[in-house]
The first five atom37 places (N, CA, C, CB, O) and aatype in JSON, in Angstrom:
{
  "aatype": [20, 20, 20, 20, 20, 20, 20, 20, 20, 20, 20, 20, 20, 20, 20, 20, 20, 20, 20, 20, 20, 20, 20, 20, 20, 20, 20, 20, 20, 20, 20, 20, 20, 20, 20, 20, 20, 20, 20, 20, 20, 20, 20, 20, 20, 20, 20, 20, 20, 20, 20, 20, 20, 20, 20, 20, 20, 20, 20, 20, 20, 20, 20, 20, 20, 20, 20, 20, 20, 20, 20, 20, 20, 20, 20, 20, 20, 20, 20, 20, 20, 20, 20, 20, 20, 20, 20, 20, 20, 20, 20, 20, 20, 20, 20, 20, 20, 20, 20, 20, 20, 20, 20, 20, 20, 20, 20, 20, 20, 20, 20, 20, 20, 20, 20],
  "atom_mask": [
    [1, 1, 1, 1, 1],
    [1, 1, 1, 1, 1],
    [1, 1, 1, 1, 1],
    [1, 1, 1, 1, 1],
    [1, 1, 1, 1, 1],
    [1, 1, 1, 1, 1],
    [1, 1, 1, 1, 1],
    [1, 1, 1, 1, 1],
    [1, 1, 1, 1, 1],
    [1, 1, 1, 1, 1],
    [1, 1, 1, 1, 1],
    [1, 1, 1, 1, 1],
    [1, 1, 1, 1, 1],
    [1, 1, 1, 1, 1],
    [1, 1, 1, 1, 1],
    [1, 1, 1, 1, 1],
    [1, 1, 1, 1, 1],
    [1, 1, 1, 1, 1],
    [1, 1, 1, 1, 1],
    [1, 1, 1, 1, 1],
    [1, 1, 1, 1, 1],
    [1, 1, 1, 1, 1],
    [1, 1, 1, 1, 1],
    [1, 1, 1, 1, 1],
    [1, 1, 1, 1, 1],
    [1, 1, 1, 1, 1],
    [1, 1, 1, 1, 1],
    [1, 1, 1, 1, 1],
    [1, 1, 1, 1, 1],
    [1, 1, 1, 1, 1],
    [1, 1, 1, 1, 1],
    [1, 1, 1, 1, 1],
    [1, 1, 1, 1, 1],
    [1, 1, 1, 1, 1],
    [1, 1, 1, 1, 1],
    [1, 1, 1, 1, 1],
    [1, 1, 1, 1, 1],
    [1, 1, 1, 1, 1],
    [1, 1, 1, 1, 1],
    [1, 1, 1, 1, 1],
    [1, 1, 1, 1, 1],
    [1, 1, 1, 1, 1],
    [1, 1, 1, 1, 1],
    [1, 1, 1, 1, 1],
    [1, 1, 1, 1, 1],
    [1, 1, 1, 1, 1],
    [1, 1, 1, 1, 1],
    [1, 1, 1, 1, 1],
    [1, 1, 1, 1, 1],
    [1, 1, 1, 1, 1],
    [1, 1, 1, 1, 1],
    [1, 1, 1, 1, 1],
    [1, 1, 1, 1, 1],
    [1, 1, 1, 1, 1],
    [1, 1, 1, 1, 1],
    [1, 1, 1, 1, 1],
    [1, 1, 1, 1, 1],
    [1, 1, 1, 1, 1],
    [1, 1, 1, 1, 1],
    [1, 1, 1, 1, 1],
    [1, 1, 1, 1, 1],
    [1, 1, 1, 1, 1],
    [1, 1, 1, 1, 1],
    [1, 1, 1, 1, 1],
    [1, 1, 1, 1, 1],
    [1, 1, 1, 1, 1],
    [1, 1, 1, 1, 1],
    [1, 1, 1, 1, 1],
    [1, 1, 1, 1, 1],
    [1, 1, 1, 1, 1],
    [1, 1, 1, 1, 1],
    [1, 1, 1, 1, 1],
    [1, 1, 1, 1, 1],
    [1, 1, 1, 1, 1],
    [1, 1, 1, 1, 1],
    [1, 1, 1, 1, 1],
    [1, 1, 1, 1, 1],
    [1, 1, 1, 1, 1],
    [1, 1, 1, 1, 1],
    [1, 1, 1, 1, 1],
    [1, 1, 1, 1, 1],
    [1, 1, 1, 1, 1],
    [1, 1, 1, 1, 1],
    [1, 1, 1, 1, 1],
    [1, 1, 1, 1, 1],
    [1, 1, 1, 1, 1],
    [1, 1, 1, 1, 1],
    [1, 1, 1, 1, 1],
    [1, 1, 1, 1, 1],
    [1, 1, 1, 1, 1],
    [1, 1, 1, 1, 1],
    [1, 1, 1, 1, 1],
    [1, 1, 1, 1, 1],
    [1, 1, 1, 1, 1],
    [1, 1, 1, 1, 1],
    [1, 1, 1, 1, 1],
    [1, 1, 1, 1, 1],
    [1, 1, 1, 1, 1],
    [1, 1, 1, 1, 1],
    [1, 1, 1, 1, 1],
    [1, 1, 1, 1, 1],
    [1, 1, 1, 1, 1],
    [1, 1, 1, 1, 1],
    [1, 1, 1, 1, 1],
    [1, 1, 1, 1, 1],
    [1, 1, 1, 1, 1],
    [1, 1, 1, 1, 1],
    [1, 1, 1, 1, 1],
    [1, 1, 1, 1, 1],
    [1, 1, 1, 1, 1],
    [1, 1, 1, 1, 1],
    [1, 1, 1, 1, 1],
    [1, 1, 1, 1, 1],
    [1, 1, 1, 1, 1],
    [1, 1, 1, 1, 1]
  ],
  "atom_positions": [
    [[87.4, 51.66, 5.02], [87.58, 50.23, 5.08], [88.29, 49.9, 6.39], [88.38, 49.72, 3.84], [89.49, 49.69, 6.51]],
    [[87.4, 49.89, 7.31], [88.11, 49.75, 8.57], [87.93, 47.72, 9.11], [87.15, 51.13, 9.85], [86.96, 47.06, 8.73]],
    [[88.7, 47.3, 9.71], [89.1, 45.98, 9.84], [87.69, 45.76, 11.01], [90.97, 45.72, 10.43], [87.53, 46.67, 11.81]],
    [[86.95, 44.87, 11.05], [86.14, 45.02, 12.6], [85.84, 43.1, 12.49], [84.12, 46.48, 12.62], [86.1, 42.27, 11.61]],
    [[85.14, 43.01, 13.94], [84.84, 41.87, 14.07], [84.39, 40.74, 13.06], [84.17, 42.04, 14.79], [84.83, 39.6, 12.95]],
    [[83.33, 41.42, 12.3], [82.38, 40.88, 11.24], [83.75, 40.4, 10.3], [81.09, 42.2, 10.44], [83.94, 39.19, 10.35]],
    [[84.53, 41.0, 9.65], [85.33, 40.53, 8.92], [86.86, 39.69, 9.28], [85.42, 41.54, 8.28], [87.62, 38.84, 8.81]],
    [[86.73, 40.41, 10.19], [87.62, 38.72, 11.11], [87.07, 37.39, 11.11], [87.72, 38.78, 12.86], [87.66, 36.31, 11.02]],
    [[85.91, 37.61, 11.23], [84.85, 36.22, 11.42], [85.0, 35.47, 9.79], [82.76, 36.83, 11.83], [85.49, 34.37, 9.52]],
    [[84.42, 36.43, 8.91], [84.52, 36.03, 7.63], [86.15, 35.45, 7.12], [84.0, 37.28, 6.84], [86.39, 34.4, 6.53]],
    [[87.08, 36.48, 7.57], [88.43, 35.67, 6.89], [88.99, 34.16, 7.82], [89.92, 36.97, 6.92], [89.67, 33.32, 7.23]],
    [[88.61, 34.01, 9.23], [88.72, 32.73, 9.45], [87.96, 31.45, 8.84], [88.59, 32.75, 10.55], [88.53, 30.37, 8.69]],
    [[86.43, 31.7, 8.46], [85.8, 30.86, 8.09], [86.43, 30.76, 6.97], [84.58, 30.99, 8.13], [86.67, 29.57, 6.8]],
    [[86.87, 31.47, 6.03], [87.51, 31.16, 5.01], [89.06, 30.35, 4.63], [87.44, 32.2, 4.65], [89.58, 29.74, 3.69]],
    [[89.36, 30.75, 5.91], [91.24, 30.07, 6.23], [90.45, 28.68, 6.17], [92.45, 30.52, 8.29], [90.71, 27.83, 5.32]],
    [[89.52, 28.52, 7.1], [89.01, 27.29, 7.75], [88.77, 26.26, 6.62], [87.65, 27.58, 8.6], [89.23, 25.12, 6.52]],
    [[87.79, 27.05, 5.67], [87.36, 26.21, 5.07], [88.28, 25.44, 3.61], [86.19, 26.84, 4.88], [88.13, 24.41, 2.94]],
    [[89.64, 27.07, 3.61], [89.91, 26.28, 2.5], [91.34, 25.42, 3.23], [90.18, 27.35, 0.94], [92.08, 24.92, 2.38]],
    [[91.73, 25.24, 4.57], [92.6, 24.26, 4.91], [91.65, 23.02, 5.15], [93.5, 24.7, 6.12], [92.02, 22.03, 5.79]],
    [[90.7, 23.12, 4.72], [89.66, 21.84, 4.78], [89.52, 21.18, 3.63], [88.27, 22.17, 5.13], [90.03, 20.12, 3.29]],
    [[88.59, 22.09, 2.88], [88.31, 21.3, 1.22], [88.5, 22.17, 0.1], [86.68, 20.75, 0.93], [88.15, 21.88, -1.04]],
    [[89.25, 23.59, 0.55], [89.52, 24.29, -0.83], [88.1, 25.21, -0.88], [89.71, 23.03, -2.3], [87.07, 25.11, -0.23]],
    [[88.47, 26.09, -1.86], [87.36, 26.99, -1.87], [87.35, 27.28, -3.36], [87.51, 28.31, -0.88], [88.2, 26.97, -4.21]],
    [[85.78, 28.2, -3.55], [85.38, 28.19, -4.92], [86.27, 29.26, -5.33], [83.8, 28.42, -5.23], [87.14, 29.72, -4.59]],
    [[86.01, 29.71, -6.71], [86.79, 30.96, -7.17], [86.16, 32.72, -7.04], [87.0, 30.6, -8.76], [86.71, 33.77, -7.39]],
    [[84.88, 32.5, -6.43], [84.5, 33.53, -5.49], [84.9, 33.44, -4.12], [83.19, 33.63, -5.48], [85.16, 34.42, -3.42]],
    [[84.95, 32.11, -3.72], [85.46, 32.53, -2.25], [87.06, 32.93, -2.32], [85.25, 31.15, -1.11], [87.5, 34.03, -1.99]],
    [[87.92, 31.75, -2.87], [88.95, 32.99, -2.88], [89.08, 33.97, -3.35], [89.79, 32.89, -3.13], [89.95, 34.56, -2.71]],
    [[88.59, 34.82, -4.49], [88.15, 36.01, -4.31], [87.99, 37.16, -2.67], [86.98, 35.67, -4.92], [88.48, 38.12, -2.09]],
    [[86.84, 36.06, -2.62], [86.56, 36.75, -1.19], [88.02, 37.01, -0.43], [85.51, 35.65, -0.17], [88.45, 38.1, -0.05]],
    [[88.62, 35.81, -0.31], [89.64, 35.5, 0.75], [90.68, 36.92, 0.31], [90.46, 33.65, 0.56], [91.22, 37.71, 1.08]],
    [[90.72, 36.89, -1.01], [91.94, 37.43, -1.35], [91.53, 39.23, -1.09], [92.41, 36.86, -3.09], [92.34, 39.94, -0.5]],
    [[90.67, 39.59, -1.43], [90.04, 40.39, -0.78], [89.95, 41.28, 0.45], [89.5, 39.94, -0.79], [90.11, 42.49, 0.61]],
    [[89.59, 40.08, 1.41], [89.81, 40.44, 3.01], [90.9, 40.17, 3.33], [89.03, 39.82, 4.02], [90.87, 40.73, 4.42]],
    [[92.2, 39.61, 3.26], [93.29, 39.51, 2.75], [93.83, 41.02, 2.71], [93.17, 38.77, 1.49], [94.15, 41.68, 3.7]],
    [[93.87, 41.41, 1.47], [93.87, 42.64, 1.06], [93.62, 43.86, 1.97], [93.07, 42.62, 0.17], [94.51, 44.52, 2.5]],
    [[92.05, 44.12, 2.11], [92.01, 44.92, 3.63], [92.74, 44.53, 4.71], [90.73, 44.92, 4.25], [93.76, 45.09, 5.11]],
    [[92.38, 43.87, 5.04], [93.47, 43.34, 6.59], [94.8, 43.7, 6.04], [93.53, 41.3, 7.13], [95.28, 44.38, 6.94]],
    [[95.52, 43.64, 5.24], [96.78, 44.42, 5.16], [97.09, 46.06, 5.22], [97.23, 44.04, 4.0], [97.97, 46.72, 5.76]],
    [[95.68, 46.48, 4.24], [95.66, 47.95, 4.39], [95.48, 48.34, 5.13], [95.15, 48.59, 3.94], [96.09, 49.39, 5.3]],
    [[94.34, 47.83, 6.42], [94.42, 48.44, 7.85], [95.3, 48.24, 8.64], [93.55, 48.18, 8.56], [95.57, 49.16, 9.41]],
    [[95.79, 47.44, 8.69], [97.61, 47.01, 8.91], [99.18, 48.24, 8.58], [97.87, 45.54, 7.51], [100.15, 48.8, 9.09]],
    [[98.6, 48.08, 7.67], [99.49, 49.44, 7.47], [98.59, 50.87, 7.84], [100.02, 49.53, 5.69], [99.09, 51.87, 8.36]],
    [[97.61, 50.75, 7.58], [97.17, 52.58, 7.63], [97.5, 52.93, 10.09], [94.13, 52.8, 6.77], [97.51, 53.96, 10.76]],
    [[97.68, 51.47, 10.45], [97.41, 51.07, 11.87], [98.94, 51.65, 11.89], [96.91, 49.26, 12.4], [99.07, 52.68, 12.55]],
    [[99.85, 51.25, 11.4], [101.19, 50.74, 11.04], [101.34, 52.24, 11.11], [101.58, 49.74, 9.58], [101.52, 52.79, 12.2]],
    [[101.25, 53.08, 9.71], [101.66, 54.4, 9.53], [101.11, 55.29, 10.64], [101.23, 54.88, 8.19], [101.6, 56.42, 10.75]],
    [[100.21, 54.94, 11.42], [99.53, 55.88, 12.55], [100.83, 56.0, 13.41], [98.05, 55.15, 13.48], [101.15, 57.02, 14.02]],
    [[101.28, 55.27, 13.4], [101.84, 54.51, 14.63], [103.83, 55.3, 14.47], [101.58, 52.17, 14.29], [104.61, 56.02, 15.09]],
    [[103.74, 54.58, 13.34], [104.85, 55.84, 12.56], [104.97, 57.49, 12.43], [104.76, 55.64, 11.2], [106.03, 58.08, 12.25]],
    [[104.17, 57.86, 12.52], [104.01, 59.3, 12.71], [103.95, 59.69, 13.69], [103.18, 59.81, 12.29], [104.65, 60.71, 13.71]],
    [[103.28, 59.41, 15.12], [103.73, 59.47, 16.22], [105.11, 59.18, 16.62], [103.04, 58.89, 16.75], [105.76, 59.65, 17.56]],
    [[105.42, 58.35, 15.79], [107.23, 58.35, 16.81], [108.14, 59.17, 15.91], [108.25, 56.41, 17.01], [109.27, 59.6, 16.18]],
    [[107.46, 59.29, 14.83], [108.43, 60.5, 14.29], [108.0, 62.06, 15.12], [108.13, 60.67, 12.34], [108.86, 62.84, 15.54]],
    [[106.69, 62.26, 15.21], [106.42, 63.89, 15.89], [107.3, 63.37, 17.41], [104.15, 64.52, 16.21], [108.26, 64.11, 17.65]],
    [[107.08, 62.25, 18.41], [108.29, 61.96, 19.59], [109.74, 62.41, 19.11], [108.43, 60.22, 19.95], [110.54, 63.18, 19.64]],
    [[109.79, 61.68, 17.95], [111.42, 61.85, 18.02], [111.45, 63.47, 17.77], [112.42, 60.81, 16.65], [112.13, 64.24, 18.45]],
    [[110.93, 63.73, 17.09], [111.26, 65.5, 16.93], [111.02, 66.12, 18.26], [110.13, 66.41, 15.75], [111.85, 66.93, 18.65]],
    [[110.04, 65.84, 18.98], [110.34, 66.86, 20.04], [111.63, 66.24, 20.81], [108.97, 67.12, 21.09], [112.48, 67.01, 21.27]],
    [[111.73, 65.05, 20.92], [112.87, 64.38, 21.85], [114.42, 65.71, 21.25], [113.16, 62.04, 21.23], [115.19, 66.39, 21.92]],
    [[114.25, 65.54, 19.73], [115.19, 66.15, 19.23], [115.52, 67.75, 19.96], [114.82, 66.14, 17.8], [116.48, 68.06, 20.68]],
    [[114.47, 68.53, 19.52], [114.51, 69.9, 19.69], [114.51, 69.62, 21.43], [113.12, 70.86, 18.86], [115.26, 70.4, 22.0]],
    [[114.0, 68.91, 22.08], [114.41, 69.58, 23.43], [115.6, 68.71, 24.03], [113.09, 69.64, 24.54], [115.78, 68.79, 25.24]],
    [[116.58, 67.72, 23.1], [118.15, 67.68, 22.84], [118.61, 69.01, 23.04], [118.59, 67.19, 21.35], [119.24, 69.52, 23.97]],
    [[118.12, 69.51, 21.89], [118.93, 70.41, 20.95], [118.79, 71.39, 21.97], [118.39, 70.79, 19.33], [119.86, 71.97, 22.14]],
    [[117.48, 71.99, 23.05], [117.33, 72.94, 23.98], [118.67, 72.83, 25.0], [115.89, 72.73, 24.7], [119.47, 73.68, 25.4]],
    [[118.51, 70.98, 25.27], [119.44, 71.11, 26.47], [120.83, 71.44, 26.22], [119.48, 69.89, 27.22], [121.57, 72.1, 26.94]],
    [[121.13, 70.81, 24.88], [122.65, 71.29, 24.68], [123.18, 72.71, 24.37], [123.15, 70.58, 23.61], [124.29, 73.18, 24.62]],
    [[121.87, 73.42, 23.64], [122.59, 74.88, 24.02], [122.55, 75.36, 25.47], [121.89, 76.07, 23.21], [123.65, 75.8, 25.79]],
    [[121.43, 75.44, 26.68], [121.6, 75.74, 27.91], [123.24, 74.67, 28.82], [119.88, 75.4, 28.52], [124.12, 75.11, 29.56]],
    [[123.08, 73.57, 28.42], [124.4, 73.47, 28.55], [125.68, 73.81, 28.28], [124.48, 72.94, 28.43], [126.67, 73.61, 28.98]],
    [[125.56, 74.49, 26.88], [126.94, 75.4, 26.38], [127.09, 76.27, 27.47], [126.82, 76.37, 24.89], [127.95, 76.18, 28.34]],
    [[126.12, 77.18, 27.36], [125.55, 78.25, 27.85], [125.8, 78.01, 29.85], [123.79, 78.26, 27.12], [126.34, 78.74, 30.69]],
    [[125.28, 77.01, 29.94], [126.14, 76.54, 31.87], [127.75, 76.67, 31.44], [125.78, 74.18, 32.7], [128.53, 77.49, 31.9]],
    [[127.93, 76.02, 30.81], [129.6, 75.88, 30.64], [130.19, 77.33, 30.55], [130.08, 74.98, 29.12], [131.27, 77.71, 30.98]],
    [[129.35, 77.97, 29.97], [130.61, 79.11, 29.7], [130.09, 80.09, 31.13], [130.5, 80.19, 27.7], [130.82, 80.07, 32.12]],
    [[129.25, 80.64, 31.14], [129.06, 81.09, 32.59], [130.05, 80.0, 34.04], [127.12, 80.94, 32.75], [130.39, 80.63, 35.04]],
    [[130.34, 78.7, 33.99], [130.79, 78.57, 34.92], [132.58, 78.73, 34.71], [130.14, 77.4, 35.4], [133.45, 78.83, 35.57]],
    [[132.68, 78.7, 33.5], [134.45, 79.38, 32.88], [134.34, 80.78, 33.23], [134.87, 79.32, 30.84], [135.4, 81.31, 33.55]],
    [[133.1, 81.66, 33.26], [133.72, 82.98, 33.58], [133.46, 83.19, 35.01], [133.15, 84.18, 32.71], [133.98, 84.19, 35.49]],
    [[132.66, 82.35, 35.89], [133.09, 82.05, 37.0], [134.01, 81.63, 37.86], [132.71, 81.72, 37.11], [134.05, 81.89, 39.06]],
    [[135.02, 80.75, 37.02], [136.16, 80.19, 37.49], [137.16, 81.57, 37.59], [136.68, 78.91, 36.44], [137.73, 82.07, 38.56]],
    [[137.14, 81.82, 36.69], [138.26, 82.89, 35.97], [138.0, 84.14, 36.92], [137.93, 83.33, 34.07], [138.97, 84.79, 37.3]],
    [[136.62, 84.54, 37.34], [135.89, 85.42, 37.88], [137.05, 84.93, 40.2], [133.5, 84.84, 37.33], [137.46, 85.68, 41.09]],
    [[137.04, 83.84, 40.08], [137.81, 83.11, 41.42], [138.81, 83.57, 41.18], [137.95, 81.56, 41.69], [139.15, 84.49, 41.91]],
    [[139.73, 83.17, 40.05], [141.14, 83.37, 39.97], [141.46, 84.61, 39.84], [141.71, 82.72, 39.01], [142.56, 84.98, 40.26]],
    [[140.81, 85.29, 39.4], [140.85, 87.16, 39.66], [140.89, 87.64, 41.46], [138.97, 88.01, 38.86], [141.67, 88.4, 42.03]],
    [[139.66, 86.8, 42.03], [139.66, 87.18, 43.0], [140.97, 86.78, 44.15], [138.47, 86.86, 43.21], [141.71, 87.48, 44.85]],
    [[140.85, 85.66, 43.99], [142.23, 85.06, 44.35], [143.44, 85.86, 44.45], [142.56, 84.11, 43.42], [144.0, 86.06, 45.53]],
    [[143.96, 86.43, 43.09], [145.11, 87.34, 43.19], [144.67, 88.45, 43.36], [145.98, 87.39, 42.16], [145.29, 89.2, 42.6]],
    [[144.07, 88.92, 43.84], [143.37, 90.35, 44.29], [143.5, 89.9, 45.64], [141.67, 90.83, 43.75], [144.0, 90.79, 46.33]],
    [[143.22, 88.78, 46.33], [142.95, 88.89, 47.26], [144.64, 88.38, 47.95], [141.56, 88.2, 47.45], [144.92, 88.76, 49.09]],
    [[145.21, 87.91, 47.51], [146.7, 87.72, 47.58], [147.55, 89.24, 47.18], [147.09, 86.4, 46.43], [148.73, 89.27, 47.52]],
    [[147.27, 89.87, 46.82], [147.89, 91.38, 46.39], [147.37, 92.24, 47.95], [146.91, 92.2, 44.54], [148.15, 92.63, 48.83]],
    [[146.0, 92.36, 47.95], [145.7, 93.1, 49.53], [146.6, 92.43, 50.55], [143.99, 92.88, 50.14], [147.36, 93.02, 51.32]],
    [[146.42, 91.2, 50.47], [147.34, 90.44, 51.7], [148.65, 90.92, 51.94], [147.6, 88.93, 51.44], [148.93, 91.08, 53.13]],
    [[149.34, 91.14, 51.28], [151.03, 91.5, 50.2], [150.71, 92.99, 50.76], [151.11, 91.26, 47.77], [151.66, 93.5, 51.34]],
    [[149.17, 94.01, 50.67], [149.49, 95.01, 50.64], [149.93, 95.65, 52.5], [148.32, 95.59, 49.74], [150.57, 96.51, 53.11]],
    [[148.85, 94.26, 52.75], [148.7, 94.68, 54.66], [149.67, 93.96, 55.33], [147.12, 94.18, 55.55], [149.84, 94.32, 56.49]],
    [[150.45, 92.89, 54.89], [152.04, 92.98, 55.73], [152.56, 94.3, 55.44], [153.31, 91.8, 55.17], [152.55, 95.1, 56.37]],
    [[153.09, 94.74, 54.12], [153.66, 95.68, 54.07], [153.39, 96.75, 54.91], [153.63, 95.9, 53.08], [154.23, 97.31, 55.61]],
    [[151.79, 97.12, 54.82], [151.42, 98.82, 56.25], [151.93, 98.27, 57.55], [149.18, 99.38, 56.75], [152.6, 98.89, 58.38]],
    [[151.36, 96.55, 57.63], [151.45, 96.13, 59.03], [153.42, 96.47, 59.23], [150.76, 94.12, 59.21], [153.83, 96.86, 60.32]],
    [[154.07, 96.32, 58.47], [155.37, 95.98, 58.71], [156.15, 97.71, 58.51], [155.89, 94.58, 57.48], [157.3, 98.03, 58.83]],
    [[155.63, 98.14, 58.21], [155.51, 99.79, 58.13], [155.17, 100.53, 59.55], [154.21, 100.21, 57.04], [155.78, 101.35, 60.23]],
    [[154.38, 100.1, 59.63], [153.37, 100.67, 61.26], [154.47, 100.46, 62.33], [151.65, 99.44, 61.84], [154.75, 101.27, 63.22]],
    [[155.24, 98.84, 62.04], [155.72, 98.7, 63.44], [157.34, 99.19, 63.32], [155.5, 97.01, 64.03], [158.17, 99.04, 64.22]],
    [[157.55, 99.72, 62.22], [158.85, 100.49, 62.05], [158.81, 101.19, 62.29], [159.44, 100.72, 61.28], [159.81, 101.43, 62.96]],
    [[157.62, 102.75, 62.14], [157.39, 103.86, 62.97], [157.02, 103.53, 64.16], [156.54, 104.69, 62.52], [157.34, 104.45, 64.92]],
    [[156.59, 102.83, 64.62], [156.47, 102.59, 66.09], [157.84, 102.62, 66.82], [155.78, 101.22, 66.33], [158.13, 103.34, 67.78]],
    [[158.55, 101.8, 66.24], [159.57, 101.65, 66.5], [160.75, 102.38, 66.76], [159.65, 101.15, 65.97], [161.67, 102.28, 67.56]],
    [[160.42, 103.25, 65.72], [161.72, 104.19, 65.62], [160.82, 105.42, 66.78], [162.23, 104.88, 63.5], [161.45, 105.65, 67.82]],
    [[160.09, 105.82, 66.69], [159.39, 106.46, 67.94], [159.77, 106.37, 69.31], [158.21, 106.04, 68.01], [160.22, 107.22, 70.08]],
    [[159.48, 105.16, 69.44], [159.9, 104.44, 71.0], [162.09, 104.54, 71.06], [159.06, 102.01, 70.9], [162.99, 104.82, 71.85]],
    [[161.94, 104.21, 70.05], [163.79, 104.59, 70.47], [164.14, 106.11, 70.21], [165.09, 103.61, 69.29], [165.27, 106.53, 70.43]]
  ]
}
């Protein structure tokens, strides 16, 4: 029962005729009828239409749901990156600490040499 031209035609002549002089009790019949379809294709148009934005929203969902675990997943790789700096950092402040000390070593034997 699909809605098409032919029965568009028919339910106006019928609006038409009964905001004119009223209609028999087959034509509203009729009316009530095409009436009737035109709602069901209305909805069956309706529910098409609904199911597509529900299968959208689900993928919208799951590839949410993708980004927020790869975003956990950025987050914690860039915490053990940070942490991965601050290691280096005092490592690299400890060598520093270690080469005054030779440097300041070196020029004490030098030193005591020369005198």
């Amino acid at each position: 029962m699909m809605w098409n031209e032919t029965k568009q035609q028919q339910l106006n002549e019928l609006l038409r005729r009964e905001a004119e002089s009223g209609l028999t009790d087959a034509e509203k019949k009729s009316l009530a009828q095409l009436l009737y379809e035109l709602e069901q294709d209305e909805w069956q148009t309706l529910n098409l239409s609904l199911e597509r934005l529900r299968d959208e929203q689900a993928e919208l969902h799951q590839t949410l749901s993708q980004s927020e675990t790869q975003n956990a997943m950025l987050a914690a790789i860039g915490s053990r990156q940070e942490d991965l700096l601050e290691r280096a950092k005092a490592q690299l402040k400890g060598l520093r600490s270690e080469h005054e000390a030779l440097k300041t070593e070196r020029q004490r034997v030098l030193s005591d040499r020369a005198a």
